[in-house]
N, C-alpha and C positions, 0 to 999 in steps of 0.2 A: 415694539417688540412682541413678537407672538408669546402664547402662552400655553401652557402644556397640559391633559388633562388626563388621568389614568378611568379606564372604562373594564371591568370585568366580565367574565360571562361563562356560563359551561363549556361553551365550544368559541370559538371564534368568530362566528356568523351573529352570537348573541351578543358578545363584546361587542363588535361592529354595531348591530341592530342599536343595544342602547346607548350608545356614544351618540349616531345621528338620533333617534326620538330625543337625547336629553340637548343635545344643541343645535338641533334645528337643520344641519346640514346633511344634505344626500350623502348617501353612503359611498356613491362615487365620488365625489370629492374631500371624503374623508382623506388625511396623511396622516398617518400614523403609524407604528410600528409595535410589533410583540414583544411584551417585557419578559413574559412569562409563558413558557406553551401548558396546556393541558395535562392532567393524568388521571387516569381512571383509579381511583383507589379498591383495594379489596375486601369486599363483601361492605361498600359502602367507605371502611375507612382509608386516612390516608389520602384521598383524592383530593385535585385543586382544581380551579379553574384559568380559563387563558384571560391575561392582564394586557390590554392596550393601552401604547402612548398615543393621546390624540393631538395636534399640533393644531390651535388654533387661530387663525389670522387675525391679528389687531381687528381688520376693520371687522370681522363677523360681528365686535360689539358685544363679546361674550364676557362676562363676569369671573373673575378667577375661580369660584371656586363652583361653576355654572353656571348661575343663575347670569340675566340678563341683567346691566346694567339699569341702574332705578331713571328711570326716563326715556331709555332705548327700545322699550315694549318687550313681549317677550318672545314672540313668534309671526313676522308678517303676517302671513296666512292664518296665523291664529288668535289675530286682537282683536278683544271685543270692545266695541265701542261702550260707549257711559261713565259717569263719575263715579257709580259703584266699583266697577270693574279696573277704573282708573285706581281708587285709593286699595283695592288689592292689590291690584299687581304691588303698591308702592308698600304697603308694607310687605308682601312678602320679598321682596328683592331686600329691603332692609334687616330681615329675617336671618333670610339665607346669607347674607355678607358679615353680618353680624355675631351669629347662631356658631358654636363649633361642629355643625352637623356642615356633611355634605352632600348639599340635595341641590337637587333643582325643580322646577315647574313650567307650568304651561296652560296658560287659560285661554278656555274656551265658551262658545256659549250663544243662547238664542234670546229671544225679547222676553222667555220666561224663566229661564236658569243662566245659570254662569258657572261652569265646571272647572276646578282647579285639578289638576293630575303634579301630583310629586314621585320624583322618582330620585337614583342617586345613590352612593354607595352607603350611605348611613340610614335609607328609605326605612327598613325591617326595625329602627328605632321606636316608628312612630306607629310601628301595627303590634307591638309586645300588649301583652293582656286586651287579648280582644280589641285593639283599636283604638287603646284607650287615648293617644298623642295626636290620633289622626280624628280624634273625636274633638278633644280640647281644640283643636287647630280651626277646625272647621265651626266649632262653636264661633271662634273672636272672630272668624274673616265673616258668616253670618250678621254679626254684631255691625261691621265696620262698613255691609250692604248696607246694613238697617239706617243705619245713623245719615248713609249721603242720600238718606230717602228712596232705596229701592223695593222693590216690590218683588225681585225674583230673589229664585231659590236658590241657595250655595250647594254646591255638592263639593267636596273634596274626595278625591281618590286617591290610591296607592298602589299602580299596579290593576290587579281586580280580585281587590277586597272587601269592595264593597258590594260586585255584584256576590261574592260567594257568601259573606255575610246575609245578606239579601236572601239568599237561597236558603242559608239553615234558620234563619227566623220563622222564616214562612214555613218551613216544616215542622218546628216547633209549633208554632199557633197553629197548624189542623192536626195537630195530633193532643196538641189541649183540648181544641176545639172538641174534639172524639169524647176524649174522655169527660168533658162537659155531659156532651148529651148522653152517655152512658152510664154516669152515675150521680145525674140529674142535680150537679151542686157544681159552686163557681170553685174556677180553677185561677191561682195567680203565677202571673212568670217573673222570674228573676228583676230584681231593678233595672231598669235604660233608659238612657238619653232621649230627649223627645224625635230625632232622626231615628232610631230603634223601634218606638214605639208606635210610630207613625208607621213601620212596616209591619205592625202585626196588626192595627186598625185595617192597615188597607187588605191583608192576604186574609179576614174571615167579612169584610165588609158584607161582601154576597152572600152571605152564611144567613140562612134565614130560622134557624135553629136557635144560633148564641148572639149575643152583644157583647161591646168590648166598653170598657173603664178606663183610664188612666187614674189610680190613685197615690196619695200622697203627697208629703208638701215638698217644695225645691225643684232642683234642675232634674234627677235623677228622682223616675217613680215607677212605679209598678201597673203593670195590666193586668187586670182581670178579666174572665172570661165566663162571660153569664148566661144561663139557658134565658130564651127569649121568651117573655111572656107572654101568653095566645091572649 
């Protein structure tokens, strides 16, 4: 019996668009039909976006509520080999069938990382307060690398939240950085996770001005930013 999968979007070409990224299939062979059309709302309110039904064929192997059947892999084209990457996939497919969210994933990856991307209509769950779901998440699937003895990096994504995250770190750290050597005393930034702090290490490494700290005890600690001693 096939099975049916609702995909939203501002316009219709974006409905389409993540229907195929979230199940794998070409966008020409997408069947599916408009639940919902569009409406521009005014001066922002009021507006909706267009709602597709996607019809999915038994064999695609696709998971009811997305995700890939635990076993089934997740994306030809996109499996990586290894027992790291084996015991994610297996628990997020457990996750997501389990979990009342509705997401799906997709890993990918090379002999030094292994990138997980979630997407899905419940996604914007796990990006509230800065990231913080999309942080936890990628914290245990790092863990679950470590334990089958791997050696690369996890990345989890949402969309590109992490590159724009990414982005406003690093502006933060050189405008501490500024104000370091500007009134010649250490500057600290907010608490983060060591994936956080690991980007403000990397964006003043070549600063040959300041050095960078991580202090504090636990998961969550603080950077500082220190003029460099001649």
């Amino acid at each position: 019996m096939d099975q049916e999968r609702e995909f939203e979007g501002e316009n219709l070409e974006e409905a389409v668009a993540r229907a195929s990224d979230s199940l794998g299939i070409d966008r020409k062979d997408l069947d599916f039909e408009v639940m919902q059309e569009g409406r521009r709302g005014f001066l922002g309110v009021g507006g909706r976006g267009v709602v597709i039904r996607v019809r999915i064929p038994e064999a695609a192997g696709i998971h009811p509520n997305g995700a890939a059947k635990a076993g089934d892999g997740i994306d030809a084209g996109a499996r990586v080999s290894g027992i790291d990457a084996e015991k994610i996939e297996e628990f997020l497919s457990q996750f997501a069938a389990s979990s009342p969210f509705e997401i799906e994933f997709r890993i990918s990856g090379d002999a030094e990382n292994i990138r997980i991307d979630l997407d899905g209509k419940d996604r914007d769950l796990f990006l509230a307060r800065r990231g913080e779901g999309l942080n936890a998440l990628q914290v245990i699937l790092g863990r679950i690398a470590s334990q089958a003895g791997s050696s690369r990096a996890v990345f989890l994504d949402c969309g590109d939240f992490r590159k724009g995250r990414e982005e406003e770190l690093a502006e933060i750290a050189l405008l501490m950085a500024e104000k370091v050597k500007k009134l010649g005393e250490p500057q600290s930034l907010s608490p983060m996770n060591p994936y956080e702090r690991r980007l403000v290490h990397l964006a003043l490494k070549d600063d040959p001005s300041v050095e960078t700290r991580s202090e504090g005890e636990g998961f969550i600690k603080s950077v500082t930013i220190y003029p460099r001693q001649s």
